[in-house]
TORZAPA-904097 format. One record per residue: x, y, z of N, C-alpha, C in turn; residue in one letter; residue number from 1. Coordinates in nm, 3 decimals, m for minus. Example, Ala and Ser with C-alpha at 12.3 -4.5 7.8 and 13.67 -1.06 7.14 Angstrom:
# residues 2
> 1.319/m0.569/0.780/1.230/m0.450/0.780/1.320/m0.330/0.780/A/1
> 1.285/m0.225/0.708/1.367/m0.106/0.714/1.290/0.003/0.787/S/2
END
This chain:
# residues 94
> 0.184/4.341/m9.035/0.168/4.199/m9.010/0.020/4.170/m8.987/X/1
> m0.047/4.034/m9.055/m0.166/3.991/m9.020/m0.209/3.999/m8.865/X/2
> m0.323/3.991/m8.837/m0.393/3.946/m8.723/m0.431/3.790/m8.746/X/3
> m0.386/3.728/m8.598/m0.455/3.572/m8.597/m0.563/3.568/m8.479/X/4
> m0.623/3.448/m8.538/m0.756/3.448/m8.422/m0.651/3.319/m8.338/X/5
> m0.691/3.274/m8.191/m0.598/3.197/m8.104/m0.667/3.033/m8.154/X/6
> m0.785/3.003/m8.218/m0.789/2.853/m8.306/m0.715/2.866/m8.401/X/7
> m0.691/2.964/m8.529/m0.612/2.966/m8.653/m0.496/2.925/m8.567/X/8
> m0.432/2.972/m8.502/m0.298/2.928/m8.432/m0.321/2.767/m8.386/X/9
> m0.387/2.771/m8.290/m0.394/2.637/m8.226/m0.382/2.504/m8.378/X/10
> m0.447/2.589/m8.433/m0.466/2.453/m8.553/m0.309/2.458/m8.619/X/11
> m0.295/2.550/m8.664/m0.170/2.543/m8.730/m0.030/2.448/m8.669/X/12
> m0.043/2.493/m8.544/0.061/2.435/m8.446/0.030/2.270/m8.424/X/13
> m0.094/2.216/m8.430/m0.127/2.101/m8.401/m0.116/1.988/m8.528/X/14
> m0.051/2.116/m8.617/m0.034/2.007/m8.770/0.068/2.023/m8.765/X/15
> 0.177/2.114/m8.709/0.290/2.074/m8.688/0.365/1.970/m8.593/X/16
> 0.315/1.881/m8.524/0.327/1.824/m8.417/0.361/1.857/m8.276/X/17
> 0.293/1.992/m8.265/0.258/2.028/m8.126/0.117/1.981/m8.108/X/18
> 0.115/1.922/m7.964/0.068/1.894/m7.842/0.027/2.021/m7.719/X/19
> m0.111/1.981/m7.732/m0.214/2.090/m7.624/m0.146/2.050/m7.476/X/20
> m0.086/2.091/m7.419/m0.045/2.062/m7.263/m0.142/2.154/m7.153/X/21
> m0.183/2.093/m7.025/m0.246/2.190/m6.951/m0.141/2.273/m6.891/X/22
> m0.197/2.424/m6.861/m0.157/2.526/m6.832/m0.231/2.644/m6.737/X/23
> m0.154/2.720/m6.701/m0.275/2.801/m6.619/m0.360/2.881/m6.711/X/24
> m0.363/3.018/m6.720/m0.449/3.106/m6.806/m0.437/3.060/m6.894/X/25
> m0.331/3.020/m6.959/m0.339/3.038/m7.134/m0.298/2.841/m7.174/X/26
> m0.343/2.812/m7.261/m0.261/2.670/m7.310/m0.163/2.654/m7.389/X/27
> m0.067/2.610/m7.321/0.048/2.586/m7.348/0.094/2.494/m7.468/X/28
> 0.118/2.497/m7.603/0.216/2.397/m7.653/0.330/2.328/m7.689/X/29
> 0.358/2.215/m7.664/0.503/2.164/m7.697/0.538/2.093/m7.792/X/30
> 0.606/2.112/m7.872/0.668/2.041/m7.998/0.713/1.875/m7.976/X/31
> 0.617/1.791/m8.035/0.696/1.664/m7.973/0.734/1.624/m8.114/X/32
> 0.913/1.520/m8.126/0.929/1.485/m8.249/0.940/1.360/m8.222/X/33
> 0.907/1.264/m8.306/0.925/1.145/m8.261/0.889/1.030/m8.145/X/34
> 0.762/1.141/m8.096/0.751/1.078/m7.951/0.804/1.138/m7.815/X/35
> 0.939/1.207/m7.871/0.970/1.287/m7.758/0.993/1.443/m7.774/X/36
> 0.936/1.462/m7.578/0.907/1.630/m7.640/1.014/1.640/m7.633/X/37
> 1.008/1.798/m7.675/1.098/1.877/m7.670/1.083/2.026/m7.601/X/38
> 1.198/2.111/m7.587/1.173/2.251/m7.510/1.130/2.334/m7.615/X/39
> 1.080/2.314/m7.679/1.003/2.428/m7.776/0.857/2.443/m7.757/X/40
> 0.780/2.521/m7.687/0.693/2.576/m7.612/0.655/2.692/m7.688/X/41
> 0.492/2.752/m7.658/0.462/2.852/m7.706/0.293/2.848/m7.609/X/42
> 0.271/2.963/m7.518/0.133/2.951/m7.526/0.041/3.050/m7.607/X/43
> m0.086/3.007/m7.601/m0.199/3.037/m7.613/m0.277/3.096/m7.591/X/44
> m0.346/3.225/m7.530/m0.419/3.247/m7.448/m0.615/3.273/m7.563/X/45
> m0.644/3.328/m7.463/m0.813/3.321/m7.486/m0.846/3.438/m7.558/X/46
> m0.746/3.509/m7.574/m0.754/3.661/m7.643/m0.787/3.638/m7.792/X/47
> m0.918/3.793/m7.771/m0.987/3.769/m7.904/m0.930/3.732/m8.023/X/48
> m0.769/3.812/m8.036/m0.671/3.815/m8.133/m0.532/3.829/m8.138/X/49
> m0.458/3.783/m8.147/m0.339/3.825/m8.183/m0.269/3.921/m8.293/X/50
> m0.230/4.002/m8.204/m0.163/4.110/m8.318/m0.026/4.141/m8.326/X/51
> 0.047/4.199/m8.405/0.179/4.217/m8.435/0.249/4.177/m8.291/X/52
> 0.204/4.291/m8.198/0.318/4.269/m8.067/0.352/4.116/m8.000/X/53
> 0.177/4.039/m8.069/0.239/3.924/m7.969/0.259/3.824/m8.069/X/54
> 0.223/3.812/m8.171/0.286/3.745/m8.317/0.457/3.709/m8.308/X/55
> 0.477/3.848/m8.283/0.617/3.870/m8.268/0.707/3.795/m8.135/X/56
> 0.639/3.781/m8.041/0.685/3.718/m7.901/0.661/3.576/m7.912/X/57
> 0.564/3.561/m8.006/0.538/3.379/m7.995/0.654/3.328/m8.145/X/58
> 0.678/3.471/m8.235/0.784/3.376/m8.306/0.877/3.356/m8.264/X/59
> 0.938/3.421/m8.119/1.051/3.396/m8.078/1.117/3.269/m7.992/X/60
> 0.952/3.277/m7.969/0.975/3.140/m7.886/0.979/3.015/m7.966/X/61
> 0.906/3.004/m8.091/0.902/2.910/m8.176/1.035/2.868/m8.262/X/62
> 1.166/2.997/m8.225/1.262/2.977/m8.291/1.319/3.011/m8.446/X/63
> 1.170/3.122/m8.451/1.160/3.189/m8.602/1.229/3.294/m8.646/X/64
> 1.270/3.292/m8.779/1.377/3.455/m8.806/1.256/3.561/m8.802/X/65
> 1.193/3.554/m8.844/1.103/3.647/m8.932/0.950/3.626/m8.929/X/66
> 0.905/3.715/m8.920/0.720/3.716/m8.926/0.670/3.644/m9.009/X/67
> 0.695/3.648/m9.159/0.680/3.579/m9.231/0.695/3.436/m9.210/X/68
> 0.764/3.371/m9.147/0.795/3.234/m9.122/0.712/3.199/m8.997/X/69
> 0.678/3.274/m8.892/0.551/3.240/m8.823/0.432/3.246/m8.922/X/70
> 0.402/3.287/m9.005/0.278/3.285/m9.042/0.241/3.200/m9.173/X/71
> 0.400/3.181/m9.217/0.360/3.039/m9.282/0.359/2.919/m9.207/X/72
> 0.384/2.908/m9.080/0.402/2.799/m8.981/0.234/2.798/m8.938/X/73
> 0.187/2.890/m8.910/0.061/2.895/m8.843/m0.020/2.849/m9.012/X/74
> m0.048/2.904/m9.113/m0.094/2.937/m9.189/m0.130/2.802/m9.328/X/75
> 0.054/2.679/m9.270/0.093/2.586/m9.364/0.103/2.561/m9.440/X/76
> 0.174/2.702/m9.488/0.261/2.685/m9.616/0.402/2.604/m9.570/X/77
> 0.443/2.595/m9.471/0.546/2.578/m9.395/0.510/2.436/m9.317/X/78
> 0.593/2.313/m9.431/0.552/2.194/m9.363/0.605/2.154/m9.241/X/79
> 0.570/2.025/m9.164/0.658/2.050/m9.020/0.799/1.990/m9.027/X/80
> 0.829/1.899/m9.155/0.993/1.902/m9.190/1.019/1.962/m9.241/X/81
> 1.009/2.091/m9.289/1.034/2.196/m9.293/1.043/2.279/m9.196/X/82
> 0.970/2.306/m9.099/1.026/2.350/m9.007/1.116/2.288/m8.879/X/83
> 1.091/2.176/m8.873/1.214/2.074/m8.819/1.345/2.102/m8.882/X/84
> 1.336/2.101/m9.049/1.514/2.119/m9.052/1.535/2.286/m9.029/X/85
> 1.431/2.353/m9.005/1.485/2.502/m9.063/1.557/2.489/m8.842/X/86
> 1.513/2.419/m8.762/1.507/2.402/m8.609/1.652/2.336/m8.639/X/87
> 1.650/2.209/m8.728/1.783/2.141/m8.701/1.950/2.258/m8.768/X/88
> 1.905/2.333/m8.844/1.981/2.419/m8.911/2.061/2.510/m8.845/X/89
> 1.978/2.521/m8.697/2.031/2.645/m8.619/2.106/2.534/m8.488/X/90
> 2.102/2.416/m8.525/2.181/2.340/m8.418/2.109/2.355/m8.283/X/91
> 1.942/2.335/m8.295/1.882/2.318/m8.164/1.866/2.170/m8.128/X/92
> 1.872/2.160/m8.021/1.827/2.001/m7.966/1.653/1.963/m7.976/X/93
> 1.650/1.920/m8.056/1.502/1.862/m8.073/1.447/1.716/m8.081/X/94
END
């Protein structure tokens, strides 16, 4: 699996319609649709890089099958209604 730098992420997530929230160490984001958030969360921290181990922990939280689908989410190949229905598909509240 790629390495991400923590802006490549930040950006990616912020074209998906996540929102920078304050947080302690690390910054926190939340998925808002429509105006309203939602519990889909992921933070951020200041670390030089992200690598497999934590790639892997932030796709889980994002609600992702597969590595691949975090990194087209971060990356945007993966539009954000696209990833909204792939969210509405699994019958999450968003």
């Amino acid at each position: 699996m790629a390495v991400r730098k923590p802006k490549e992420i930040e950006a990616g997530l912020s074209k998906k319609g996540f929102l920078k929230e304050s947080g302690g160490r690390h910054t926190l984001y939340r998925l808002w649709v429509e105006g309203k958030k939602t519990g889909i969360t992921t933070a951020v921290s200041a670390k030089e890089e992200y690598t497999k181990d934590l790639l892997m922990f932030m796709r889980k939280g994002l609600r992702l099958d597969t590595n691949q689908e975090l990194l087209n989410l971060i990356d945007c190949p993966m539009s954000e209604k696209e990833y909204l229905d792939k969210l509405r598909t699994k019958n999450l509240k968003i």
